[in-house]
C-alpha positions in Angstrom: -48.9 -21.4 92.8 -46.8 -24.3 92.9 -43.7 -22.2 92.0 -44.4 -20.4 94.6 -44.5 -23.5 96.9 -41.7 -25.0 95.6 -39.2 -22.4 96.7 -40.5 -23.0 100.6 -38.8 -25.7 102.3 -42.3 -26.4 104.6 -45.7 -26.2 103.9 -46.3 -23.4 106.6 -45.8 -20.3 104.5 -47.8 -21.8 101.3 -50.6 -22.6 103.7 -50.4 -18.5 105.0 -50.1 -17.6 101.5 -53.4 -20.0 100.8 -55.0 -18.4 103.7 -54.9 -14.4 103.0 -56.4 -15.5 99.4 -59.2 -16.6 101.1 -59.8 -14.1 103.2 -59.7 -12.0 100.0 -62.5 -14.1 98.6 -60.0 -15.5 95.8 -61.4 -18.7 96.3 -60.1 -20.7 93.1 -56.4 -19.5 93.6 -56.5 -20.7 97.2 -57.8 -23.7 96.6 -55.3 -24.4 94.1 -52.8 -23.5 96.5 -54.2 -25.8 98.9 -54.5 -28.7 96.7 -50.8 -27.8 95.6 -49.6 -27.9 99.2 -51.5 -31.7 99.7 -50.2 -32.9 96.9 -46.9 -32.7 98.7 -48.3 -33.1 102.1 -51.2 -35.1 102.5 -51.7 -34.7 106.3 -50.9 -31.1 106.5 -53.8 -30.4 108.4 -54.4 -26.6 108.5 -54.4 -27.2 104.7 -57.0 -30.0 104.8 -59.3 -27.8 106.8 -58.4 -24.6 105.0 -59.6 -26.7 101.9 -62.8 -27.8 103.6 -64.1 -24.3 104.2 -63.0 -23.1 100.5 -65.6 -26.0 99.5 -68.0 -24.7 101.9 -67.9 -20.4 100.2 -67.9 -22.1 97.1 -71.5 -24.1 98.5 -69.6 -27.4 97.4 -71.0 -28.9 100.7 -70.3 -32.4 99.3 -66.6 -31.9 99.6 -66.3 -29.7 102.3 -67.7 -32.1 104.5 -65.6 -35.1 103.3 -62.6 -32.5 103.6 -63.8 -31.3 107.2 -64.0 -35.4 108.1 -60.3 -36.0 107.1 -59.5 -33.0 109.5 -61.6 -34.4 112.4 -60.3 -37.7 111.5 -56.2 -36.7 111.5 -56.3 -34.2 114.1 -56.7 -33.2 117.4 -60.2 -32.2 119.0 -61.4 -28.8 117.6 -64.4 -27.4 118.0 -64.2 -25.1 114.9 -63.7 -28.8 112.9 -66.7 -30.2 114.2 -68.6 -26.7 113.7 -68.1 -26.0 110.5 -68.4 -29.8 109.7 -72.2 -29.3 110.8 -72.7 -26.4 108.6 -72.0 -28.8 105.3 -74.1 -31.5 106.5 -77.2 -28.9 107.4 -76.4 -27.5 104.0 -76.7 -31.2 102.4 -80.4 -31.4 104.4 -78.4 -33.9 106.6 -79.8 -32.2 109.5 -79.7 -35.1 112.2 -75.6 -35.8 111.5 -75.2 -31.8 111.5 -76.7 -31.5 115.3 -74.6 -34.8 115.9 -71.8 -32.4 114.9 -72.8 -29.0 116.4 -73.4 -31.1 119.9 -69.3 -32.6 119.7 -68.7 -28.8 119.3 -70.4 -27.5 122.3 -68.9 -30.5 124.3 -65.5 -29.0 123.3 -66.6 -25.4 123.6 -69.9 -25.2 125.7 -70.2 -20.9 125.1 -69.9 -21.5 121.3 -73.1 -19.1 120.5 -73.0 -19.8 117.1 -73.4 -23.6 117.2 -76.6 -23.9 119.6 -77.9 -21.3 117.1 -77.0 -23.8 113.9 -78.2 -26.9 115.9 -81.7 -24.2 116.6 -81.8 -24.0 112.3 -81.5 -27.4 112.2 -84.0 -28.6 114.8 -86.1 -25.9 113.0 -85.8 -27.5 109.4 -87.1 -31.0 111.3 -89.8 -29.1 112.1 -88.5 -29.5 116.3 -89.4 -26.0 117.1 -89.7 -26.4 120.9 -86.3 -27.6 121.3 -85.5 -24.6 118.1 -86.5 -22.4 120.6 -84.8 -23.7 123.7 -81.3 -23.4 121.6 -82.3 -20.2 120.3 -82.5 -19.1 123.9 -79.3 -20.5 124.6 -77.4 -18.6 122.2 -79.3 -15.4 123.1 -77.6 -16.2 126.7 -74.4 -16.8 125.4 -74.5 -13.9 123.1 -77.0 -11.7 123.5 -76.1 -8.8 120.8 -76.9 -11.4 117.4 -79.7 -10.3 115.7 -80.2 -12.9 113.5 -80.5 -15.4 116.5 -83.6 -13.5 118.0 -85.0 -13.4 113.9 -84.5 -17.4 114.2 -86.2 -17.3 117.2 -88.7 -15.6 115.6 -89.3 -17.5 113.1 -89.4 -20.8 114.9 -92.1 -18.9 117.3 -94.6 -18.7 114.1 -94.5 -22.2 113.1 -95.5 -23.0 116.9 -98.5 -20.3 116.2 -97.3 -18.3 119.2 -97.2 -15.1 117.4 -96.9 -12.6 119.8 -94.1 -13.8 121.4 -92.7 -13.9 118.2 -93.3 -10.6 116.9 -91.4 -9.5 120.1 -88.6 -11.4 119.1 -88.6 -9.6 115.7 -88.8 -6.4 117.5 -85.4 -7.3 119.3 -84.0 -8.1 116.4 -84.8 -4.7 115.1 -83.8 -2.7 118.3 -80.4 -4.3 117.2 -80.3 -4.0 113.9 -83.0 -1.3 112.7 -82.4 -1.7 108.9 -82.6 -5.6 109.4 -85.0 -6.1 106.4 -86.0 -9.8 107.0 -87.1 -8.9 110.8 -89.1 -5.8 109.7 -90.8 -8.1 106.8 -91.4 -11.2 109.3 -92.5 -8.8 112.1 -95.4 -7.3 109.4 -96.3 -10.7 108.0 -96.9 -11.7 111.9 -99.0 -8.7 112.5 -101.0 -9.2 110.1 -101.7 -12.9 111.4 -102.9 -11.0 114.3 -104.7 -8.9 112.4 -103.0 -6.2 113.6 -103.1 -4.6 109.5 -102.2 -1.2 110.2 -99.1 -2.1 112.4 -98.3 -4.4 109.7 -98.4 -1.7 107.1 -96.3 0.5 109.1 -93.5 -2.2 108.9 -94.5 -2.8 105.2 -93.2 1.4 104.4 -90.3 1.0 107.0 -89.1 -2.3 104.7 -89.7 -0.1 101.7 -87.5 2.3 102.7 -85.0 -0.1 103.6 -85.6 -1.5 100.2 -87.4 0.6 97.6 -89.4 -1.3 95.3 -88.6 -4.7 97.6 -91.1 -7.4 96.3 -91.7 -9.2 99.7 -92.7 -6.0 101.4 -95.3 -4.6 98.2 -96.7 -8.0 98.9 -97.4 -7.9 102.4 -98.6 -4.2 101.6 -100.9 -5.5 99.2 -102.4 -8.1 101.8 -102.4 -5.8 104.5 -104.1 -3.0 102.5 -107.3 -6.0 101.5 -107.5 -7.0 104.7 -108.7 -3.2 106.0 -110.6 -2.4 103.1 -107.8 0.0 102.1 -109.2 0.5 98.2 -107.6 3.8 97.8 -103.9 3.1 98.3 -104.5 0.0 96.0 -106.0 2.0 93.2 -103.2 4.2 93.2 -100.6 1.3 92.9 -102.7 -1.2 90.1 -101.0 -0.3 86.8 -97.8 -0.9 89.1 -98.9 -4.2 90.3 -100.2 -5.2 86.7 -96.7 -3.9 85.2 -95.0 -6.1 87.8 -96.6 -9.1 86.9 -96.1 -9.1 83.7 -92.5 -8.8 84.4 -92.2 -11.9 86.0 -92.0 -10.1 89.8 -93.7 -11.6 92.6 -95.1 -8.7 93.8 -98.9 -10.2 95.0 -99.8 -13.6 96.5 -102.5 -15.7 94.3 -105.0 -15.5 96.3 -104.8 -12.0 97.2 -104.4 -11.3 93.1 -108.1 -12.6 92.6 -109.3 -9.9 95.5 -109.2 -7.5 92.9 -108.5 -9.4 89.2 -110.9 -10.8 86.9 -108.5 -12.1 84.3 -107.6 -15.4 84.4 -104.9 -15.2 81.9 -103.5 -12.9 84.9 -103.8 -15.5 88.0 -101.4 -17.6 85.8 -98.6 -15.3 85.5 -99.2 -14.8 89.2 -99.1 -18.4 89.7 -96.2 -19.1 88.4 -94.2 -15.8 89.3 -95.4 -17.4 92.6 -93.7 -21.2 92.1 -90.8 -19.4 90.9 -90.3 -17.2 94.3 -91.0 -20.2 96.0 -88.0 -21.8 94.2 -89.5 -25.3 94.6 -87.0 -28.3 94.4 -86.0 -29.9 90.7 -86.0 -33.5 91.9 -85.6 -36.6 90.4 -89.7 -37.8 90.5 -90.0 -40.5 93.5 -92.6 -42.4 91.2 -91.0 -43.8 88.2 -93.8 -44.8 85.9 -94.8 -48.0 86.5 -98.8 -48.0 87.8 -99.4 -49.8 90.9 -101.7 -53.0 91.3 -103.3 -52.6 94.2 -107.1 -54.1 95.0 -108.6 -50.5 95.7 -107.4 -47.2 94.4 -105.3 -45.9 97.5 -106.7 -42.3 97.6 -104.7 -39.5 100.0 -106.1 -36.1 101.0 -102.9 -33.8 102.2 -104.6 -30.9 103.6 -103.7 -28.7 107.4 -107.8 -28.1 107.3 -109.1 -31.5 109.0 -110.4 -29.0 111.4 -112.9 -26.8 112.3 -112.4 -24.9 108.9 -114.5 -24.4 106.1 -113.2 -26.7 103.7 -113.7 -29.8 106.2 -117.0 -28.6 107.0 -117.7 -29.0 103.1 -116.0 -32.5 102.9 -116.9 -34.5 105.8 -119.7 -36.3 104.5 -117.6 -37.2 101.4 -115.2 -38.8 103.6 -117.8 -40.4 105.4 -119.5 -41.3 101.6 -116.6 -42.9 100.3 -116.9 -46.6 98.7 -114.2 -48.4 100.8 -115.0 -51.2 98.1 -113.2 -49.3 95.8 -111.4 -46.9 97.7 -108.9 -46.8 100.6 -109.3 -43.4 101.9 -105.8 -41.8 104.0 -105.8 -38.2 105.3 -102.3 -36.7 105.4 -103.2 -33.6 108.2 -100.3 -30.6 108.3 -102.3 -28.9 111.7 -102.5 -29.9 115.4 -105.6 -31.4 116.2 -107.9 -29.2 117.4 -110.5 -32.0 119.1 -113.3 -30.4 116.9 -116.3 -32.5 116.0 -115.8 -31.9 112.4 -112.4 -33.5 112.7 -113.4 -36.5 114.7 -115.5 -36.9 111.7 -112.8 -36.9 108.9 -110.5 -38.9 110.8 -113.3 -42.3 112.1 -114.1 -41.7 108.4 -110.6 -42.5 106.6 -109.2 -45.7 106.7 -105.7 -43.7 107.6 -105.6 -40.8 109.5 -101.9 -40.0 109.5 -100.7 -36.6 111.2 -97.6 -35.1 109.1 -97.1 -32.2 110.7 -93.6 -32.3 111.8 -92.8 -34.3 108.8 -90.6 -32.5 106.4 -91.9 -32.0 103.1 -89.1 -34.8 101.5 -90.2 -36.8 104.5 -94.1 -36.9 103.3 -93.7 -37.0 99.8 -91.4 -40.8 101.0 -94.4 -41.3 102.8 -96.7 -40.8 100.2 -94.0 -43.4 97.5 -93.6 -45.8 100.3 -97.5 -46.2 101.0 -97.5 -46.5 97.0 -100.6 -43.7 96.7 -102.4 -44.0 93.6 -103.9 -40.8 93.8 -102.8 -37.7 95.9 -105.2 -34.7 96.0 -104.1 -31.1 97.6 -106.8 -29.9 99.2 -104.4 -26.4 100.1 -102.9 -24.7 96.8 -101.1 -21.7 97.7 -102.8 -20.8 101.4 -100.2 -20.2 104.1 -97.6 -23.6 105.3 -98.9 -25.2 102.1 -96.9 -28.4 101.1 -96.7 -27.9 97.2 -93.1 -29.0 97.4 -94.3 -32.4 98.3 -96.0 -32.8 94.5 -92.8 -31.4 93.5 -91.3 -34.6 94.1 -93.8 -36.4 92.0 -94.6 -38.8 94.7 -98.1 -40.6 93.1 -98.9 -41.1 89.6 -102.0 -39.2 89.5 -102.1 -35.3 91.6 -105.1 -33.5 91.7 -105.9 -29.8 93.1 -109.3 -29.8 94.3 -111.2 -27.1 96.7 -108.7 -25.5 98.2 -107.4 -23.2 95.7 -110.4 -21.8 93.2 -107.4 -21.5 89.9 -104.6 -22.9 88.5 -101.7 -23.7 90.6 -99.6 -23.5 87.5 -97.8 -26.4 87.8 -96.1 -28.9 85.5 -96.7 -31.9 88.4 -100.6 -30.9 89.0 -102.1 -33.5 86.7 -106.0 -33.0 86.8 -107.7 -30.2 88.6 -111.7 -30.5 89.8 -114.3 -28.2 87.9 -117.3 -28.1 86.4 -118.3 -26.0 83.2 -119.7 -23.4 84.9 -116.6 -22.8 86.9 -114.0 -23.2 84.1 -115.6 -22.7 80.9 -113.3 -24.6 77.5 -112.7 -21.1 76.7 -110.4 -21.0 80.2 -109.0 -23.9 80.1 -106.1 -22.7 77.5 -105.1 -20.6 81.2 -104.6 -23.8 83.3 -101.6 -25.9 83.5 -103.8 -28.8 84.8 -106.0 -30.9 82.4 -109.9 -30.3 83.9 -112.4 -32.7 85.4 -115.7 -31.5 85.2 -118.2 -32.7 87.2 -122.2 -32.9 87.0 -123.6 -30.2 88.9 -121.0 -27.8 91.0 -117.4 -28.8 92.0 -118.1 -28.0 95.2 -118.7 -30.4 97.8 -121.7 -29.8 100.8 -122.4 -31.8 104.1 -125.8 -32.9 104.1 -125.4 -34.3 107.9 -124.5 -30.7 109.1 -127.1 -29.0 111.5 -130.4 -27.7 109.9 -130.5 -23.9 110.7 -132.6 -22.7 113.2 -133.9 -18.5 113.3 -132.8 -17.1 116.7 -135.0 -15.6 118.9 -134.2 -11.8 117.9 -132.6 -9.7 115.6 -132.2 -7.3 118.2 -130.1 -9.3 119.6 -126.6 -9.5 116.8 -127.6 -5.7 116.7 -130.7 -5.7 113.5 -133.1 -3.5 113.1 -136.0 -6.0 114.2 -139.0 -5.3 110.6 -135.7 -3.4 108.4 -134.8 -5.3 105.4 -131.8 -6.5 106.1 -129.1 -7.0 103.4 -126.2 -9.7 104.2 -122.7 -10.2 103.0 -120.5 -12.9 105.4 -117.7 -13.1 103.1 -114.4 -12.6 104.1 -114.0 -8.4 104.0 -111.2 -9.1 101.5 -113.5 -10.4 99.0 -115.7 -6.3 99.2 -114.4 -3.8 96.4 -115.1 -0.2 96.2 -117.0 -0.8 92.6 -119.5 -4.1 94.2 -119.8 -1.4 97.5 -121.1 1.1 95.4 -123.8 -0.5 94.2 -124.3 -1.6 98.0 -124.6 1.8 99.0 -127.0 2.6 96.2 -129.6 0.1 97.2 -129.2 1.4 101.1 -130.7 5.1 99.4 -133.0 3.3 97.4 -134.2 1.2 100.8 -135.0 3.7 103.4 -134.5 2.2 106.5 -132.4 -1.3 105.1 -129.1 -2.2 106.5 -126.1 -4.3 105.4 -124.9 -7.1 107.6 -121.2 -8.0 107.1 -118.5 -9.8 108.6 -115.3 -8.2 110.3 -113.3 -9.1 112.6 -111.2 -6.4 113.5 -111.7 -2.9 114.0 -109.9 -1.5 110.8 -112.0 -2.9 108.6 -115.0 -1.3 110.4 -113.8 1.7 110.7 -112.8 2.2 106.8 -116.0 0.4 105.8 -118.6 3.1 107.8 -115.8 6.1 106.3 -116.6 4.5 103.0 -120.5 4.7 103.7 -120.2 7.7 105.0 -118.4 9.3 101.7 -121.4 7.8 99.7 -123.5 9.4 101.3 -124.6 6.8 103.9 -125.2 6.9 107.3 -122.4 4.2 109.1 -125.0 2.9 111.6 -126.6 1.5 108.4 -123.4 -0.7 108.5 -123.5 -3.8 111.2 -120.8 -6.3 111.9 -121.5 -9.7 112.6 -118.2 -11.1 114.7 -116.7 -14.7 114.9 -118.9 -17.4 116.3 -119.2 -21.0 116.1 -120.1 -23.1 113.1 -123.6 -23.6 114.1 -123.8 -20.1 115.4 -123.2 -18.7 112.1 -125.5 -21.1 110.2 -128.3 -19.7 112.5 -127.7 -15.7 111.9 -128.0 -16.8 108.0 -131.8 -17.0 108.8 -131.8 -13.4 110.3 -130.9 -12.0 106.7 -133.1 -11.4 103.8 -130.8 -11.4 101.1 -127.3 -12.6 100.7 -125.4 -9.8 98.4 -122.1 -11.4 97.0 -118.7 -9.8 95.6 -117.0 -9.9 92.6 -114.8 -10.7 91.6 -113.9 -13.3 94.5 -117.5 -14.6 94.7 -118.6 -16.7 98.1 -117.3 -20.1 97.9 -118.3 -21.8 101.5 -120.6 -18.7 102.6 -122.6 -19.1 99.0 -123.2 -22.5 100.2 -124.1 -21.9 103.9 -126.4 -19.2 103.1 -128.8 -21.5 100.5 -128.5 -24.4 103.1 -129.6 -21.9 105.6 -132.2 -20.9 103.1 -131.6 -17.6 102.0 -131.2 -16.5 98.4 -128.0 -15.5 97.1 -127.5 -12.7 94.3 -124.3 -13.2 92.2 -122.6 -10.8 89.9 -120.8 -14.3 87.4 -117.4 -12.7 86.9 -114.8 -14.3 84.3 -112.4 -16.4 86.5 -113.3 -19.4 88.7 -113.0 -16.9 92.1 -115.6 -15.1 90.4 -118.5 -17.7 89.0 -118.3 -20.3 92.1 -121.9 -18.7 93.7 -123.3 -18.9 90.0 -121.8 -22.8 89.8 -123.4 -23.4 93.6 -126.8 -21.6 92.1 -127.3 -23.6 89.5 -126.9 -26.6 91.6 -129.4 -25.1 94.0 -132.0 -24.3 90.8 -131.6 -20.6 91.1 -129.9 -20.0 88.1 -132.2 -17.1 88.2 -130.0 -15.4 90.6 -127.2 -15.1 88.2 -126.6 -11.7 86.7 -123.4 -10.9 84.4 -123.2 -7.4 85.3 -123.4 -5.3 88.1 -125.4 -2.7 86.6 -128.2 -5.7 86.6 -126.8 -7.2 90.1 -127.9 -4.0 91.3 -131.5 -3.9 89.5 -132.0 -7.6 90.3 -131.1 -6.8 93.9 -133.7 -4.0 94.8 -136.8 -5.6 92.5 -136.2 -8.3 95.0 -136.0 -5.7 98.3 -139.4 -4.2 96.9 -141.3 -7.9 96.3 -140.9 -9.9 99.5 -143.6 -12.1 98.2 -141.2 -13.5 95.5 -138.1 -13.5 98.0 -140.6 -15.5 100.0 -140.9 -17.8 97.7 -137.7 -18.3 97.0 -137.0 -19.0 100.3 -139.9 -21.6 101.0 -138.3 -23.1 97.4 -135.0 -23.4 99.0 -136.1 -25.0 102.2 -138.5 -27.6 100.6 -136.0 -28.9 98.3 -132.8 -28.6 100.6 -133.1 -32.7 101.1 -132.9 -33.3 96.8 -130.9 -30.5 95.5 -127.9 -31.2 93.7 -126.1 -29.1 95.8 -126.6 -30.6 98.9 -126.7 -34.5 98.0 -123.5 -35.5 99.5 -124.2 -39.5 98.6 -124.4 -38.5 94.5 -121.8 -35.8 94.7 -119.2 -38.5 96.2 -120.4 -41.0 93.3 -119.6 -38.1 90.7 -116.3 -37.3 92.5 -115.0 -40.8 92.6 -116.1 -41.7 88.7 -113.5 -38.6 88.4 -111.2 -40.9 90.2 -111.8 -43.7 89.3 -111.8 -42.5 84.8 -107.9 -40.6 86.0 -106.9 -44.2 87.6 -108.4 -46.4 84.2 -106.3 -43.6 81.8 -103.1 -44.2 83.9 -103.7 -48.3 83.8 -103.8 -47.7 79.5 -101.0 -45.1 79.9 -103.7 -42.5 78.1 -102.1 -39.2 77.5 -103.2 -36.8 80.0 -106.5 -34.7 79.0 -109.3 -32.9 80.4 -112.5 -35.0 80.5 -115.5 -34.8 82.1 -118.0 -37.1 84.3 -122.1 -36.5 82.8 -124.7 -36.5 84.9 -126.2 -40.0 86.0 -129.2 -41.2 83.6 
């Protein structure tokens, strides 16, 4: 290259020469070219920029942006310089200085689509979707043929939870560019936010045929498919699914995996094909070793469920239990504030109630270093806008997952993770990444403060048979297999006249669930749907029920518990994962171990001896409500004790620089 320059008396044809190279893609010769021609002449400034955007293909952002400067710097007013200048920064998470950039761009060329869409990305990335929005609509004015724009648009429409404008957003994009697989996939993944499953699937098959095989789309097919009860096109793609696992693919999201697996050496495969897809950041850890001194372990909850949600219903009294002798208690929320009572709650409880959510993740796991937390818990795991990148950073010396994943999360920077032994047996432990804090008792948490159920006037009225006995099930529909339906259907026969009350809220389910009955023989009116209601709503219906039926092998986790406070005996099939034995851990605390079969053969037995003897199922009852005040389960005051000896046994290890290792907390004397 530099004979070739040195037989040209200017720069001019060196720098054409260095110019169709990279528009051929040969990158390293036209850089070499370009640093030839600099080396002779420095301020040669279609060579300094040419140079700059070289850096930028090769994703050297670093140097294209310091080459880009020297352009801006030298030369005259371009808005292509100050453009492309933006696009390094945003790629070096500079995001501010890039829309400092992309704005001197528009100034010089105020119809320059492509910037307000870049300075959209980049308001996006600091979470400043409103204004996203607003520059996403700009663009779409200047140029209104760019698919990707009205994708953007899209995109930025979820995270403000206005999903129907944003699923017709995807749809333009499509209508421009029907084979744009990331549209079709974001467009299916908003549907089924909307619950909207079988328009979901339909964009699940279209992205398969885009992209046979494509991960991302069997995984939304695989969620979609659970959420309607659709057992049959599952059965037919399980060896598949199991195959792809194996291999590393992330073709099922965790907690969709323990819908329909009972192997726990499985859920960490899937939790770690998960971290891997989610390509989390390799970061130098913000906390460097050294414990901190403070006068009272600092103790954060990150969680976007300080809301009217089932895992703040379950921790509010521990907040409110907390020894701020010993503790200060912060609250790192990730969701609007939905003014619910539960919330006001959390947040008069915690000494810090400190709203992250249009903090980056970077920008909260700083927060977490600079407010020197001793100990930060996830109360999210893998559920949807999770902040798992935050632990990433190593932000605290001590991380704990507790409640709001029921598994591993399969990751190196999870230290401990909350248990007891009926939930993770030894045996399991060998399939968890984090070392295991059993408690006394159950792991879960219950609010002794919330309302005291209350039997409604009727059964007539949510649609009961008013002297039938009435079996219940109010977990989530994703939870009900064919093989645990089964044996539902079976009692029905064997229980002229009974019924099954479920949850569903929306009309797919429904309709698959009463085809199912029907194929077994069934009558579907046998089959009622309890909808939606409010918290204390569905505390009451509990008392309409005569016996809670649970699934394997995703047991009931916050229903288990709401239907013994409510007073009605649960039945549990114990499965071999945590999913699956949380109702037997929450029976046991409740003194019902007696309510815990291991198979489903004696599930089922179990099940209608207790339909034909309501004198026993009486008692049960009476047993439940007489001792809801002392039960294990539901004294929030001792559970809070156990939970913070947890804390307070991880904090003592990391003052003595302990090696890290399960332990566990015994029961009070």
């Amino acid at each position: 290259m530099q004979e070739f320059y040195a037989h040209q008396s200017e720069p001019d044809a060196a720098f054409a020469k260095a110019s169709e190279l990279y528009r051929r893609a040969q990158l390293a010769e036209a850089e070499r070219l370009c640093q030839s021609i600099l080396a002779m002449h420095d301020r040669h400034l279609d060579t300094i920029y040419l140079l700059g955007l070289i850096y930028l293909q090769q994703g050297r952002m670093r140097d294209g942006e310091r080459q880009i400067s020297r352009a801006i710097e030298i030369g005259p007013p371009v808005a292509a310089f100050h453009f492309n200048r933006g696009k390094a920064l945003q790629g070096l998470e500079r995001f501010e200085e890039a829309i400092a950039s992309y704005d001197s761009a528009i100034a010089l060329k105020p119809d320059l689509a492509e910037a307000f869409n870049n300075r959209a990305n980049a308001l996006s990335s600091l979470k400043r979707y409103e204004q996203a929005v607003a520059n996403y609509d700009r663009a779409i004015t200047l140029k209104p043929d760019r698919a990707n724009v009205f994708n953007n648009r899209g995109n930025a429409l979820v995270n403000l939870r206005r999903f129907e404008e944003a699923c017709a957003s995807y749809s333009q994009a499509i209508a421009l560019e029907p084979e744009f697989l990331e549209a079709v996939l974001s467009r299916a993944w908003t549907l089924w936010r909307l619950g909207r499953h079988v328009e979901g699937l339909s964009d699940c098959e279209r992205a398969l045929t885009i992209s046979p095989g494509h991960s991302d789309a069997t995984r939304l097919s695989i969620s979609a498919q659970l959420s309607i009860c659709g057992w049959r096109a599952l059965e037919r793609h399980k060896n598949s699914i199991h195959r792809a696992i194996k291999e590393g693919a992330c073709v099922v999201h965790p907690g969709d995996h323990r819908s329909f697996s009972d192997s726990e050496e499985e859920h960490l495969l899937v939790a770690q094909n998960w971290l891997n897809r989610e390509a989390l950041p390799i970061q130098d850890p913000l906390w460097r070793g050294k414990a901190y001194q403070h006068a009272k372990i600092r103790l954060a909850y990150l969680s976007s469920d300080f809301r009217s949600h089932a895992t703040a219903h379950l921790m509010a009294g521990v907040f409110e239990q907390h020894d701020k002798s010993k503790f200060e208690v912060i609250a790192l929320s990730s969701h609007p504030n939905d003014n619910s009572e539960v919330r006001r709650r959390i947040s008069s409880a915690c000494d810090r109630f400190i709203n992250i959510e249009n903090l980056t993740d970077r920008e909260v796991a700083l927060l977490i270093r600079a407010t020197e937390i001793d100990i930060a818990v996830d109360l999210h795991g893998f559920a949807d806008n999770n902040r798992l990148s935050v632990f990433s950073a190593r932000p605290a010396p001590v991380q704990v997952s507790y409640l709001g994943y029921p598994g591993t999360l399969g990751a190196a920077f999870m230290d401990y993770i909350i248990a007891d032994h009926v939930v993770i047996p030894v045996c399991n432990q060998v399939h968890y990444r984090e070392k295991v804090v059993y408690l006394p008792h159950s792991y879960q948490p219950n609010d002794s403060r919330r309302p005291i159920p209350t039997q409604p006037s009727s059964r007539t009225a949510v649609g009961l048979p008013e002297t039938s006995f009435v079996f219940c099930c109010f977990n989530n529909t994703r939870k009900v297999t064919a093989p645990i339906f089964d044996v539902w259907m079976r009692l029905l026969c064997a229980c002229p006249g009974s019924v099954l009350w479920l949850f569903a809220d929306n009309p797919d389910v429904i309709n698959n669930l009463r085809r199912e009955a029907d194929a077994r023989g069934v009558a579907p009116s046998r089959l009622v749907f309890a909808a939606p209601t409010s918290h204390t709503d569905h505390l009451n219906r509990y008392c309409l029920a005569d016996l809670f039926l649970d699934t394997l092998p995703y047991n009931a986790h916050t229903t288990g518990s709401d239907a013994l406070w409510a007073g009605l005996p649960v039945l549990t099939c114990m499965g071999n994962t945590f999913s699956g034995r949380v109702a037997a851990s929450l029976l046991h605390a409740a003194g019902l171990s007696e309510l815990v079969t291991s198979s489903l053969a004696e599930y089922g037995e179990l099940a209608l001896t207790l339909a034909r003897d309501p004198d026993r199922l009486s008692a049960i009852k009476t047993t439940l409500t007489l001792n809801r005040g002392t039960l294990p389960l539901f004294d929030t005051t001792r559970y809070t004790r156990n939970l913070e000896a947890a804390f307070l046994e991880m904090w003592r290890r990391l003052q003595k620089n302990e090696a890290l290792e399960s332990f566990v907390i015994p029961k009070p004397q």
